[in-house]
C-alpha positions as CSV (number, residue, x, y, z in Angstrom):
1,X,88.0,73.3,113.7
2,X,89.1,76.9,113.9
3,X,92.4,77.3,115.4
4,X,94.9,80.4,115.8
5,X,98.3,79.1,116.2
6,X,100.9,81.6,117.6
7,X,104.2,79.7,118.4
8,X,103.4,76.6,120.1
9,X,100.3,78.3,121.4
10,X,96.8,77.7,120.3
11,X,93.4,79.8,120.8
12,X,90.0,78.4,119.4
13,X,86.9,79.3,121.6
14,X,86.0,82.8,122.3
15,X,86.7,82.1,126.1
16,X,90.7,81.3,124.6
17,X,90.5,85.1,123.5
18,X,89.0,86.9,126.6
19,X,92.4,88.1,127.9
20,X,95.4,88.9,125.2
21,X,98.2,86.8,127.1
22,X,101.2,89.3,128.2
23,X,104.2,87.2,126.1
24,X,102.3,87.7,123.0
25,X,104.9,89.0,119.7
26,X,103.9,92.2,118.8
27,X,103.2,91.3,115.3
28,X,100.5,88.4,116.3
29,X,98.6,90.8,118.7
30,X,96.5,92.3,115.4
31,X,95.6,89.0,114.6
32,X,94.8,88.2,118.3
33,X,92.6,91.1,118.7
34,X,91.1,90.9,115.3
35,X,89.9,87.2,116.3
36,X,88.6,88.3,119.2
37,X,86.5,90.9,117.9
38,X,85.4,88.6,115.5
39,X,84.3,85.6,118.1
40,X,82.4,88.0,120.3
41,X,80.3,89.4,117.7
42,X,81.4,92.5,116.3
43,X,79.6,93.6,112.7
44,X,81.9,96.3,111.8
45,X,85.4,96.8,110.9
46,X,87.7,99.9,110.3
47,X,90.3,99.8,107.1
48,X,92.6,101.4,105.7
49,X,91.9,101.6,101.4
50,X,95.3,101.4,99.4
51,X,94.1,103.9,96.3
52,X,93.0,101.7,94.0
53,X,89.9,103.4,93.9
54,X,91.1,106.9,95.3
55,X,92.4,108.8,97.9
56,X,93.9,106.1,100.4
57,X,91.3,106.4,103.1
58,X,89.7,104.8,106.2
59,X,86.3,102.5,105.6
60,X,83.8,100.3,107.6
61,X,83.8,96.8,106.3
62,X,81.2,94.5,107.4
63,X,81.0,91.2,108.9
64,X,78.7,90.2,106.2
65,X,81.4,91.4,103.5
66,X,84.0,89.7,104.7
67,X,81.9,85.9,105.3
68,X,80.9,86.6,101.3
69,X,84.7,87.2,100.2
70,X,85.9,83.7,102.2
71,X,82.8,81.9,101.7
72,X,83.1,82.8,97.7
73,X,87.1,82.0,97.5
74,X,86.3,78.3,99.4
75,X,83.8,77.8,97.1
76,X,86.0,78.9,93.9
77,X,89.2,76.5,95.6
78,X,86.7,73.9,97.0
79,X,88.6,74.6,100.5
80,X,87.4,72.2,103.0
81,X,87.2,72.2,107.0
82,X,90.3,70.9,108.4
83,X,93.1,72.2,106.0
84,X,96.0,73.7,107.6
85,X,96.7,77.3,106.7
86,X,99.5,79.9,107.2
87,X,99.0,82.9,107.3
88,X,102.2,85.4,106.7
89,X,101.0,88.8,106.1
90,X,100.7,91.7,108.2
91,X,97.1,91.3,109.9
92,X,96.8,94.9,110.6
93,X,96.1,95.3,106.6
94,X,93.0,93.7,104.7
95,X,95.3,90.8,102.9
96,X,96.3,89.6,106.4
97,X,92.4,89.8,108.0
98,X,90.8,87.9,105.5
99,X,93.2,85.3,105.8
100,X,91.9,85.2,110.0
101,X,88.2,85.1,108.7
102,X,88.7,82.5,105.9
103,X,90.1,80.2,108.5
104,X,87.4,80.8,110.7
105,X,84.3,80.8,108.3
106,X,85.9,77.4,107.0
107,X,87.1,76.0,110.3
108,X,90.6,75.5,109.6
109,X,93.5,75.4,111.9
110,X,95.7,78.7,111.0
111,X,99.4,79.9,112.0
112,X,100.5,83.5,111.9
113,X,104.4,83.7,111.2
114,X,106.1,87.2,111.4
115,X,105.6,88.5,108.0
116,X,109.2,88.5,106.2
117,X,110.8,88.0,103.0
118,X,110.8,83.9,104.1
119,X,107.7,83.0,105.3
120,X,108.3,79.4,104.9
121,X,112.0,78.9,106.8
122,X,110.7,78.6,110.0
123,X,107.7,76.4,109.9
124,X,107.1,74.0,113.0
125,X,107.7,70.4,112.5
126,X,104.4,68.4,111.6
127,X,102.7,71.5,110.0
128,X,102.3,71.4,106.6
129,X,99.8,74.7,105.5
130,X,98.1,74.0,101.9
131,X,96.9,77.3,101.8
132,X,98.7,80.2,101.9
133,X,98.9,84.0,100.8
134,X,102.1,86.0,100.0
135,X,102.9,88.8,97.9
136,X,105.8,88.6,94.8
137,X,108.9,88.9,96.5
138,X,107.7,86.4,99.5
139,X,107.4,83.8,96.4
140,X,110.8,84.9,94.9
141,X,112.8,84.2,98.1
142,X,111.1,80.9,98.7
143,X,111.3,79.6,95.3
144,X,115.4,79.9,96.6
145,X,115.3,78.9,100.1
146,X,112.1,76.8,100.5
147,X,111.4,74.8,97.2
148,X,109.8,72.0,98.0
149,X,107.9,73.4,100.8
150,X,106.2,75.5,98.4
151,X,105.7,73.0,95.5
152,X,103.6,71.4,98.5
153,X,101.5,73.9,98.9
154,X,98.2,72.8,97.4
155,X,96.8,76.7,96.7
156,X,98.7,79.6,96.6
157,X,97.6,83.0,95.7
158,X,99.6,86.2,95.0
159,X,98.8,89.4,95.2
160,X,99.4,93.1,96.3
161,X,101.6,93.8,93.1
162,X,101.6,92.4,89.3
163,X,103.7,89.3,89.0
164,X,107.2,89.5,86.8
165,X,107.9,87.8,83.9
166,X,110.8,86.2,85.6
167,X,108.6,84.9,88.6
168,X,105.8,84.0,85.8
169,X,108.7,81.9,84.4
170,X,109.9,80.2,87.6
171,X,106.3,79.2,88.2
172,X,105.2,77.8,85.7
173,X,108.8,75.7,85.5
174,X,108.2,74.5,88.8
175,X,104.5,73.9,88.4
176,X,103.5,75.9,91.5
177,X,100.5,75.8,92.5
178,X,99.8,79.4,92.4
179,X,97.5,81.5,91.0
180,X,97.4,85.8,90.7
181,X,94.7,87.4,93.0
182,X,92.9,90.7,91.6
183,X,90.9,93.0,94.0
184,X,91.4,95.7,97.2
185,X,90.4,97.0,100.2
186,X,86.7,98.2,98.7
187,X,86.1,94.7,98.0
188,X,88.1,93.0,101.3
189,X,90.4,91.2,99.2
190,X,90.1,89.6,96.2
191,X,87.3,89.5,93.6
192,X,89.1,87.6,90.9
193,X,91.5,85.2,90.1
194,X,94.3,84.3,87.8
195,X,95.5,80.9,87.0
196,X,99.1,80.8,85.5
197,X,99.6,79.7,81.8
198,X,102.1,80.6,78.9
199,X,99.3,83.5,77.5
200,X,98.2,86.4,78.9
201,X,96.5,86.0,82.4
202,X,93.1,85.9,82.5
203,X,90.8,86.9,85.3
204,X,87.3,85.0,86.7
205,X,85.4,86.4,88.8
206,X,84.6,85.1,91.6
207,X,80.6,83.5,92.3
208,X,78.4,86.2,92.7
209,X,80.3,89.3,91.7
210,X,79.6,91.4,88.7
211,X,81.9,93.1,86.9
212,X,81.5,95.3,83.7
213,X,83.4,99.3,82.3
214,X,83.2,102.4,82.3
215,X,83.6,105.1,79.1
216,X,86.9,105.1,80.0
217,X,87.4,101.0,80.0
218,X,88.0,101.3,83.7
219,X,86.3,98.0,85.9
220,X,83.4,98.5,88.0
221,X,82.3,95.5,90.5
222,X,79.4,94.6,92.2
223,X,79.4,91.8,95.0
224,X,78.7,91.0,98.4
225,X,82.0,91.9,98.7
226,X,81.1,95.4,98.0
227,X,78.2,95.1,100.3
228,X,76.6,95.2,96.7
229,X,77.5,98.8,96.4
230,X,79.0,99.3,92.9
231,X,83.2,100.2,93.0
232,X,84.5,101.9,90.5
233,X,88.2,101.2,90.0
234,X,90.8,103.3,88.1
235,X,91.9,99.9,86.4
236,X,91.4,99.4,82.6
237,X,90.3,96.1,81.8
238,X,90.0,94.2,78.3
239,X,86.3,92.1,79.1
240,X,86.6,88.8,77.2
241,X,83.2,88.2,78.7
242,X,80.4,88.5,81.4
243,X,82.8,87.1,84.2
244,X,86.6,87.3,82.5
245,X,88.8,90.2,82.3
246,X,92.5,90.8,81.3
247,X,94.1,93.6,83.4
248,X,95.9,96.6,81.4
249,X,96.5,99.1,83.7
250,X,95.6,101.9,86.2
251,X,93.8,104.8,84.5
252,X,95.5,107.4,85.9
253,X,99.1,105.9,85.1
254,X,97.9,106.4,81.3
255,X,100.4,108.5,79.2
256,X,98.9,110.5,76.1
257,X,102.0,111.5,73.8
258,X,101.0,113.1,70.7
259,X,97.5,111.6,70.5
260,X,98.7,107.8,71.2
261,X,97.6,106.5,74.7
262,X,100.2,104.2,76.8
263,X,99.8,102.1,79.4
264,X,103.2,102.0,81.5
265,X,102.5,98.5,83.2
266,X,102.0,97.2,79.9
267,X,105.4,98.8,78.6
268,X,107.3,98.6,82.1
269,X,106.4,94.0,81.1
270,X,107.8,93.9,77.9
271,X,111.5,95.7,79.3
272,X,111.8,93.8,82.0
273,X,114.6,91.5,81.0
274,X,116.5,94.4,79.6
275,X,116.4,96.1,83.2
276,X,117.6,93.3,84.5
277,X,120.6,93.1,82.1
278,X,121.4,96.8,82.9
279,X,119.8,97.7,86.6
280,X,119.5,94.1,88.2
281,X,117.0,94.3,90.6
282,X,116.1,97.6,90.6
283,X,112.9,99.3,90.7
284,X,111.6,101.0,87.5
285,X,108.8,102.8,85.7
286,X,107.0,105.0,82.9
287,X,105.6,108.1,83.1
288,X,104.7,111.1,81.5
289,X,106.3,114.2,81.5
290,X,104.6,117.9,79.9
291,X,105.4,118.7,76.5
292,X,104.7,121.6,74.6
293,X,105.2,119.4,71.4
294,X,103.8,115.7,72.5
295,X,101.8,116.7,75.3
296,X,103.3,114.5,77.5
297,X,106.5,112.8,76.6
298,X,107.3,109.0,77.6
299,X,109.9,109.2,80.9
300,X,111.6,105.6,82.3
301,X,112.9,106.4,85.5
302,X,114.7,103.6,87.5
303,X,115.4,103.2,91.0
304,X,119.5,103.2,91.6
305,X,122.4,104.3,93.1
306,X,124.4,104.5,89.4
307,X,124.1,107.5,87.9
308,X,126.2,105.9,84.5
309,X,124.7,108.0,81.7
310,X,126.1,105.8,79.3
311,X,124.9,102.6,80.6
312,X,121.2,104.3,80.6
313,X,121.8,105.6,77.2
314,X,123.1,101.8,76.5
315,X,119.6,100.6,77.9
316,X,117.9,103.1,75.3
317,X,119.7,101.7,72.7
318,X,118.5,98.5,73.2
319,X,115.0,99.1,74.0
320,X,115.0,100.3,70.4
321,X,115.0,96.8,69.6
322,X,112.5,95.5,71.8
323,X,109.8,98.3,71.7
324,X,107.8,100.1,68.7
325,X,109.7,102.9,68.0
326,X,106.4,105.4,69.7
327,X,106.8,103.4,72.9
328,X,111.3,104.5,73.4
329,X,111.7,106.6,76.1
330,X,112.7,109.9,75.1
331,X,114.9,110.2,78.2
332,X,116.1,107.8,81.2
333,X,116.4,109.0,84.5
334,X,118.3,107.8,87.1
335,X,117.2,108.8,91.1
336,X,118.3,107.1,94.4
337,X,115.2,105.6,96.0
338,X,111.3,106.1,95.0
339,X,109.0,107.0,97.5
340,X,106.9,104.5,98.7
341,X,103.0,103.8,100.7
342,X,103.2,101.9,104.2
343,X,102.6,98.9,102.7
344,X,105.6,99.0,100.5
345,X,104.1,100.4,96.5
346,X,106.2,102.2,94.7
347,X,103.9,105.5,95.4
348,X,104.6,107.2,91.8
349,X,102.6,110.1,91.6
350,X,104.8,111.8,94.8
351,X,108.0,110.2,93.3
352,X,107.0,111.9,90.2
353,X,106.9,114.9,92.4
354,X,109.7,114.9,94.1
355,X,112.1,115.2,90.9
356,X,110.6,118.4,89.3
């Protein structure tokens, strides 16, 4: 039975969500109101898109989507009535919503924990959620503070950023449970999904969606998701086949220096150990600055309050080990704090902007 647990409080029937109770938290009262809407009825639902596609932008999402996207992800996990779920992302975004309609559409008791860095530190006694959602750093600080809780959890799926090959690593040596998530707001939440293994991760589609490229090598999808509409992403993909896809990076991230084509996520994964030796825990990335010469020359710029040229230029000098000698930056520069969306991305094409 659907359940929406909010402290020790729990709402089920639509007659539980008539009146929003007046000692509410703030953050649950999205996910009160978005349950209510849901129980009486209502076919449409306002979003906010995240650029993946575009512009960040508002959209109507229907019912109808939305019952496709959990009713495909139960069938791909083999969810059944009854589980216990947790939800600990903000419900005013997609990610947080579809985790209120799975646990309707599959009748499953779900608590909604202020989102934070710890979602797992201050679950009631005698709950014990098998599925949950959480994005990178959520897994990162649990793998520290909430092991075994986690090991527990019988599906967990990640998304809302590219996994690290440090997290990658601690997964797969504690033999999580977890699996990467691909899709966006066009698509309310996830089309396709990852299972972690030693090679390169692999996406399947979910049943029923469609998925092919463009002349650039960009995805398309096609779904009930999509509300069978066809949504062109600005993500290249590698097709291995009619349903599996290996994710390269966004389109418009793409760097053309002197006539080769690079793809900063793909260079950003190989570094990332070095960073960490040099920058620990600091945000970093690849773009491309003009050139008269190149076209566009090959910029890493990381996230920090040291401005140590000559630990950058120390960084360089080791990335000439690690990367083909095309791929070295030609410079390294060092800026305070990146600009950032509401939902926490690094937001790079105004960070870009905001050093010329």
């Amino acid at each position: 039975m659907f359940e929406l647990i909010i402290g020790t409080n729990r709402y089920s029937s639509k007659e539980d969500f008539i009146h929003t109770p007046s000692d509410l938290p703030n953050f649950a009262i999205p996910a009160f109101t978005f349950c209510k809407e849901w129980l009486t009825g209502q076919e449409s639902f306002e979003l906010q898109t995240s650029g993946s596609t575009g512009t960040p932008k508002p959209i109507q999402v229907l019912r109808s989507q939305m019952t496709a996207s959990a009713t495909a992800t139960q069938s791909f996990f083999g969810i059944t009535a009854g589980t216990e779920m947790l939800c600990c992302m903000n419900t005013q975004y997609i990610a947080g919503k579809m985790m209120l309609v799975r646990a309707i559409v599959w009748n499953c008791p779900i608590l909604v924990v202020e989102p934070s860095s710890k979602p797992l530190s201050s679950l009631p006694k005698h709950f014990f959620p098998k599925f949950v959602a959480m994005v990178p750093i959520q897994v990162e600080e649990s793998l520290s503070t909430n092991l075994e809780e986690l090991k527990s959890l019988e599906h967990l799926i990640i998304g809302g950023a590219p996994v690290s090959k440090k997290l990658r690593s601690s997964i797969l040596k504690e033999k999580l449970n977890a699996f990467q998530t691909y899709g966006m707001t066009e698509t309310v939440s996830h089309v396709a999904i990852a299972t972690f293994g030693e090679g390169d991760m692999i996406y399947k589609a979910l049943p029923g969606v469609k998925i092919g490229q463009d002349s650039r090598g960009a995805l398309w999808i096609t779904s009930a998701m999509s509300n069978y509409q066809t949504i062109q992403t600005n993500d290249l993909v590698e097709l291995h086949d009619d349903n599996r896809f290996s994710w390269l990076g966004r389109a418009d991230f793409a760097i053309n220096s002197g006539g080769i084509k690079f793809h900063p996520e793909v260079l950003e994964a190989k570094i990332e150990s070095s960073i960490q030796n040099f920058f620990p825990n600091q945000s970093y990335f690849f773009y491309g600055s003009p050139d008269e010469k190149l076209g566009q020359k090959l910029i890493l710029i990381i996230e920090t309050l040291d401005t140590e040229a000559e630990k950058a230029e120390s960084l360089r000098e080791e990335l000439k080990e690690i990367l083909h000698k095309y791929e070295i930056p030609k410079e390294i520069q060092l800026i305070p704090e990146f600009i950032r969306t509401t939902t926490g991305k690094i937001n790079r094409p105004k960070t870009i902007q905001s050093i010329k």
